[in-house]
C-alpha positions in Angstrom: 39.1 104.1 116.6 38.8 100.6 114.8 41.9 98.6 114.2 43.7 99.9 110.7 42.1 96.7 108.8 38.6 97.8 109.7 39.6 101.4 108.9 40.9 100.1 105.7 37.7 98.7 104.5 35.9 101.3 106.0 37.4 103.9 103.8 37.1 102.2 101.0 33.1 101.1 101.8 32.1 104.6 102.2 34.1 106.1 98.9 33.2 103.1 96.8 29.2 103.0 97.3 29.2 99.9 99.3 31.4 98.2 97.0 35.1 97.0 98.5 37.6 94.5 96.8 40.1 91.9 98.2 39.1 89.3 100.3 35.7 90.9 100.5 34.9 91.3 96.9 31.0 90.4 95.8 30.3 90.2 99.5 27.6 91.8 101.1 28.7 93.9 104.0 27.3 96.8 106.1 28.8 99.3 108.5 27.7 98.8 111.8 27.7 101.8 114.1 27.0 101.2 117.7 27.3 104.1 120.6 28.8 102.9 124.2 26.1 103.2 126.9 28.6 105.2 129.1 30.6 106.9 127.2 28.7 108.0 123.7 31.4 107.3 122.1 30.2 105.9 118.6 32.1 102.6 117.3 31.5 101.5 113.3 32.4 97.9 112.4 32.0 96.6 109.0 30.5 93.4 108.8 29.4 90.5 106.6 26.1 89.4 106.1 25.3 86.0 105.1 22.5 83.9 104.0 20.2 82.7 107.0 19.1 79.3 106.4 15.6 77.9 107.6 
């Protein structure tokens, strides 16, 4: 289970299209869902993408 503020946006990722407000607002983010090699249990992070500069 991800810590509540990862929960938080979370939630309001998947009910909102994509689109969450606060500190993330006009951010680009995707949910990252990863399963453990042992145990298949499935973890989902939200992260941030950024610009990668070359």
């Amino acid at each position: 289970m991800p810590n509540p503020f990862n929960q938080r946006v979370i939630d309001e990722f998947r009910a909102n299209a994509g689109q969450v407000g606060g500190q993330f607002e006009g951010s680009r983010l995707l949910l990252l869902t990863t399963t453990g090699a042992r145990s298949g249990a499935r973890h989902t992070n939200p992260r941030q993408l950024s610009a990668r500069r070359r």
